[in-house]
TIFI-909029 format. One line per field, with one value per residue (C-alpha): chain; x negated, y negated, z negated. Coordinates in steps of 0.05 Angstrom, whole numbers, plus 5000, padded with zeros to 4 digits. Layout:
# residues N
cadena: (A, ...) $
X: (X, ...) $
Y: (Y, ...) $
Z: (Z, ...) $
This chain:
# residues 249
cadena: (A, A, A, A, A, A, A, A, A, A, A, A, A, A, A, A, A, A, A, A, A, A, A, A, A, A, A, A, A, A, A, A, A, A, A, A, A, A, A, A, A, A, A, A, A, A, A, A, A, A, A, A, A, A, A, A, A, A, A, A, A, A, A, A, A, A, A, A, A, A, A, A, A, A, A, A, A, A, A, A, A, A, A, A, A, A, A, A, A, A, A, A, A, A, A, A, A, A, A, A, A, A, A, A, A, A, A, A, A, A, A, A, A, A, A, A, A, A, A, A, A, A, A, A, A, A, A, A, A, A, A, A, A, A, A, A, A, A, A, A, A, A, A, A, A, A, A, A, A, A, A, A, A, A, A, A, A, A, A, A, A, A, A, A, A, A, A, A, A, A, A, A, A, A, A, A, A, A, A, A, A, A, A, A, A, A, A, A, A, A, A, A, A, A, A, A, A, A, A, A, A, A, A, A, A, A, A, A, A, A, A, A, A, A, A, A, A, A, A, A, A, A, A, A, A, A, A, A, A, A, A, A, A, A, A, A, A, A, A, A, A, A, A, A, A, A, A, A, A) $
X: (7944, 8009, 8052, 8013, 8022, 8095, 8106, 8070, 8090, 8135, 8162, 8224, 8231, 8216, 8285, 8324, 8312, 8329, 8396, 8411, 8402, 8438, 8495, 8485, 8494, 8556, 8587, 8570, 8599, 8669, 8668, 8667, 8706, 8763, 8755, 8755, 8788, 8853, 8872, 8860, 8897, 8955, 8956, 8968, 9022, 9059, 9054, 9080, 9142, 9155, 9156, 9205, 9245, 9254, 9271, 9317, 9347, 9349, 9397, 9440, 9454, 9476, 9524, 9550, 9555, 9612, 9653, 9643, 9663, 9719, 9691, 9699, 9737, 9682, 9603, 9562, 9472, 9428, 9367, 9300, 9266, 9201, 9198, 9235, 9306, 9365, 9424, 9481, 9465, 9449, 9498, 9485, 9534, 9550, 9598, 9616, 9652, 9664, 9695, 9768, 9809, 9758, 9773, 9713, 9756, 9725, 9713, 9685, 9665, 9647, 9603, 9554, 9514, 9463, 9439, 9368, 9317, 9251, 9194, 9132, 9136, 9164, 9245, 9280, 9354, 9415, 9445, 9495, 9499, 9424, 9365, 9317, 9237, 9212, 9140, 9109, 9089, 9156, 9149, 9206, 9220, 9265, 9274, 9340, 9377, 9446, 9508, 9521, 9524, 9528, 9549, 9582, 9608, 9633, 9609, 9621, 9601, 9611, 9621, 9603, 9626, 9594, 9631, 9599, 9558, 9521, 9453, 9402, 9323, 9265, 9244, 9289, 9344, 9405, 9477, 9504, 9571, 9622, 9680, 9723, 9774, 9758, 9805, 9793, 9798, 9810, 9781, 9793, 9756, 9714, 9645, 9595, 9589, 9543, 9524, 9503, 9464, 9440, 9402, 9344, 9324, 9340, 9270, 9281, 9352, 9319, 9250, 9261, 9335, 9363, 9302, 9310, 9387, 9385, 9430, 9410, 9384, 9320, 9336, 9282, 9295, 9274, 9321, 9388, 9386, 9426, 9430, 9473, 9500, 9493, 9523, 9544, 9615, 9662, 9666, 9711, 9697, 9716, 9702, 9698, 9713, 9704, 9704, 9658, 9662, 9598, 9580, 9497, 9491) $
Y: (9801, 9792, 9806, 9745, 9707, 9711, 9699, 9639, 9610, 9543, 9562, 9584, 9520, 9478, 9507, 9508, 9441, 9421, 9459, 9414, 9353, 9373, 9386, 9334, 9286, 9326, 9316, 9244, 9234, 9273, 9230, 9167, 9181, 9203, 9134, 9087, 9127, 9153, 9087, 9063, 9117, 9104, 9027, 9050, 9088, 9053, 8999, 9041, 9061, 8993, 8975, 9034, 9013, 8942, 8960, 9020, 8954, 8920, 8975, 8982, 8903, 8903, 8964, 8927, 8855, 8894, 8912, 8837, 8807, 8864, 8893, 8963, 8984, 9028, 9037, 9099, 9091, 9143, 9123, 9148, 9146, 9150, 9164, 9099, 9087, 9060, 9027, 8979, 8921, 8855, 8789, 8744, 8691, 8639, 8577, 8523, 8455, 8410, 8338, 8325, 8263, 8238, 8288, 8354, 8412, 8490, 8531, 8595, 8614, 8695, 8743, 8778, 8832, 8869, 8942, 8938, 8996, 8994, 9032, 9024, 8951, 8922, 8904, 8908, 8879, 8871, 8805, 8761, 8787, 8782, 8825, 8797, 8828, 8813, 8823, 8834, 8778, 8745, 8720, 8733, 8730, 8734, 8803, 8792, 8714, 8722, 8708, 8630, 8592, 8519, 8488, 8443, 8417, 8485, 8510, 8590, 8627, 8704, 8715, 8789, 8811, 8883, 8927, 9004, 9019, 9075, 9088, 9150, 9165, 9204, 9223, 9243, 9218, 9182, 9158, 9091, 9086, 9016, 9000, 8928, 8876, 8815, 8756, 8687, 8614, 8553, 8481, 8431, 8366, 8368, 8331, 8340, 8419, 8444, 8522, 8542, 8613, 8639, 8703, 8741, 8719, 8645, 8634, 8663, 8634, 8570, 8575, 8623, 8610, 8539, 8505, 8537, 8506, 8443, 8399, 8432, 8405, 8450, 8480, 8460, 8518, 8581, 8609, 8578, 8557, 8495, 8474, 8405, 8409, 8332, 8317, 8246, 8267, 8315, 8385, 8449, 8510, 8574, 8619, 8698, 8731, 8803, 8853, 8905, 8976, 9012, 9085, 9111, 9188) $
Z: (1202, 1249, 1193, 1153, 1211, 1214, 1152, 1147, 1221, 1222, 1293, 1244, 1206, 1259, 1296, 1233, 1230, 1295, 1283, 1222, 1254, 1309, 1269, 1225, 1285, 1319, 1246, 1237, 1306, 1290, 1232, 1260, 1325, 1263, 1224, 1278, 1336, 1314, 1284, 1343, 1390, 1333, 1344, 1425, 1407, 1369, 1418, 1474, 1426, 1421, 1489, 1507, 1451, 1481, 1547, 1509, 1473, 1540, 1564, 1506, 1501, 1589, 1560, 1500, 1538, 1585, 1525, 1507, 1576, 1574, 1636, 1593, 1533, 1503, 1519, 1488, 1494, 1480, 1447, 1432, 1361, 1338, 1267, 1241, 1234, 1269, 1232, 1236, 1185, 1180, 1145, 1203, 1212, 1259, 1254, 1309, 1311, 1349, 1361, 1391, 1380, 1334, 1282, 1273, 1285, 1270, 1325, 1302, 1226, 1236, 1223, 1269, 1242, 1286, 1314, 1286, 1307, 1264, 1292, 1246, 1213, 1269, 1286, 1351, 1345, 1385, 1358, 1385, 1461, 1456, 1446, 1389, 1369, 1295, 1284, 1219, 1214, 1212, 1281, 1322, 1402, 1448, 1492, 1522, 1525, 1494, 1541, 1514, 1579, 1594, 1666, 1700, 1636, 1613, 1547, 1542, 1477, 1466, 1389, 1373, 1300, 1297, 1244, 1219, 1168, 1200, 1207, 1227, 1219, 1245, 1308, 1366, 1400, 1374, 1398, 1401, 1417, 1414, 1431, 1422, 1460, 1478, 1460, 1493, 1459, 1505, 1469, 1524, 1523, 1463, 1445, 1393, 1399, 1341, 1323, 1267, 1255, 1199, 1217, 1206, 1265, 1265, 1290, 1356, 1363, 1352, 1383, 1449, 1465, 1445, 1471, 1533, 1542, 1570, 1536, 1466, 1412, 1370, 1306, 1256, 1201, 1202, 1166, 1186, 1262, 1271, 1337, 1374, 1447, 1468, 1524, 1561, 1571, 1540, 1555, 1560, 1507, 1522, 1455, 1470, 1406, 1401, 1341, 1360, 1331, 1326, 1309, 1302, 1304) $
């Protein structure tokens, strides 16, 4: 009679079951921690690389900006990566003129060029003297104001032509190293200064920096920043040219 018993008791099933749902929750809960959680902890991360590689940018621009203001004749950065690339590129351009003796007179007609690091789908950029974020959304912002100052009826304008075609990927650590002479131009009592960029990141030249120039005129395209100095009086130009060579390792 036991042995009947046994074999037709539901004690058995009963615990089985209990087991199965048991592991049928723990498994419904792995799998929905790994849909909605790792995107997640992977949107973090990728956010925290692209804060360190702004304030990595931050750096590298101060260390450039001396070879500009010929404060030293060569800078090397190290610079972290995560996964992405790093790369000299870019066919930005920027032109002045200006007014003197009634006639328009060029001031500057050079290339630029940038250090661009791309960590997931977004841009970080050293442009200019200035530090420059592109989204993916095409939005772009300013990270670090270029060295173009205007006082006391002084107009200075650093014009960085970046030369090298070098570029690395992956993860890691990488080198940038520049070097250059500066070579001053004097434009004495000029009027009418305008500056033109065209740049893949026109919209933060015109949007985060220009407007924040008093005196400065807002560029209204996207694409090709075009911005007007007005002034009530004529001013001094000093023009810092500077052909910059750069290496990535």
């Amino acid at each position: 009679m036991k042995i009947i018993k046994f074999l037709f008791s539901e004690d058995a099933v009963s615990e089985v079951l209990d087991f199965i749902t048991v592991l049928s929750i723990l498994v419904i809960s792995i799998g929905i921690i790994g849909v909605t959680g790792y995107p997640l902890v992977k949107t973090a991360q990728e956010v925290n690389n692209i804060e360190t590689t702004k304030q990595s940018f931050t750096v590298l621009a101060a260390n450039i900006n001396k070879v500009v203001l010929g404060q030293a004749p060569s800078q090397s950065v190290e610079l972290k990566m995560y996964g992405g690339s790093l790369s000299i590129t870019g066919s930005s351009t920027i032109n002045i003129t200006a007014n003197s003796s009634g006639q328009r007179i060029p001031l500057v007609n050079s290339t630029m060029r940038s250090i661009e690091s791309v960590v997931g789908e977004t841009v970080i950029a050293y442009e200019g003297t200035g530090v420059w974020i592109k989204y993916p959304d095409g939005n772009t912002f300013l990270v670090y104001k270029p060295l173009i100052t205007n006082q006391s009826n002084v107009l200075v304008i650093p014009v960085v032509s970046i030369n090298g075609s070098s570029s690395t990927g992956g993860s890691g650590m990488s080198r940038v190293t520049v070097k250059g002479t500066p070579r001053a131009t004097y434009y004495n009592n000029v009027s009418d200064v305008i500056v033109r960029i065209n740049s893949s990141y026109a919209d933060g030249w015109q949007n985060r920096f220009f407007k924040s120039i008093m005196g400065w005129t807002i560029c209204t395209n996207k694409a090709d920043c075009i911005s007007n100095l007005e002034t009530p009086d004529n001013i001094d130009v000093y023009i810092l040219n500077v052909q910059i060579d750069a290496e990535v390792v």
